[in-house]
C-alpha positions in Angstrom: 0.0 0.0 0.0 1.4 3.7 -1.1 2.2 5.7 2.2 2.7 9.8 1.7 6.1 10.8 2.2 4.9 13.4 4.5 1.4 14.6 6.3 -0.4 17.3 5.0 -1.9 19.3 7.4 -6.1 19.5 7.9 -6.3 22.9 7.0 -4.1 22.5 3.7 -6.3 19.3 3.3 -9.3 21.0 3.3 -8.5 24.5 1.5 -7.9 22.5 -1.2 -11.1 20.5 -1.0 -12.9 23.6 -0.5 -11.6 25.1 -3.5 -12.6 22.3 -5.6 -15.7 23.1 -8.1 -17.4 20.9 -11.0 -17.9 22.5 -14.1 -21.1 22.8 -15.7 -21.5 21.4 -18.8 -21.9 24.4 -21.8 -25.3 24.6 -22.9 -25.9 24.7 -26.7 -29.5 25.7 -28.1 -31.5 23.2 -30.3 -34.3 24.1 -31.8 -36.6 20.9 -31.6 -40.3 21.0 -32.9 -40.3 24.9 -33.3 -39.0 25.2 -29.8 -35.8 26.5 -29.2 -34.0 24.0 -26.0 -30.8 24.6 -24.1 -28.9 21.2 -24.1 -25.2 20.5 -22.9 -23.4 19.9 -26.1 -22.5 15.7 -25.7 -26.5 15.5 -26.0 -27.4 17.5 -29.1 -28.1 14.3 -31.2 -29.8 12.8 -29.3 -32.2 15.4 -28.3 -32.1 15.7 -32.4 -32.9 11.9 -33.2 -35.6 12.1 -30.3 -33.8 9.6 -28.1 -34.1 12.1 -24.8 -36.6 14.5 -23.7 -34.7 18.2 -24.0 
């Protein structure tokens, strides 16, 4: 098993934790049955084929 070559401290540990964001995917509008949807882009055909609800 991998053992750190030195501590880090708890307040290091958890700056960097609280620091730490997801990003949200970038929407991309679709115009589907006259109505214009926002979608995130690794979706677009889908929505397009009618596979998933936009």
């Amino acid at each position: 098993m991998a053992v750190p070559k030195r501590r880090t401290s708890r307040s290091r540990t958890r700056h960097r934790r609280a620091r730490w964001r997801a990003t949200p995917p970038d929407l991309v509008p679709v115009v589907v049955d006259g109505a214009r949807h926002l979608v995130p882009r690794r979706l677009v055909a889908a929505v397009q084929r009618g596979l998933v609800r936009p």
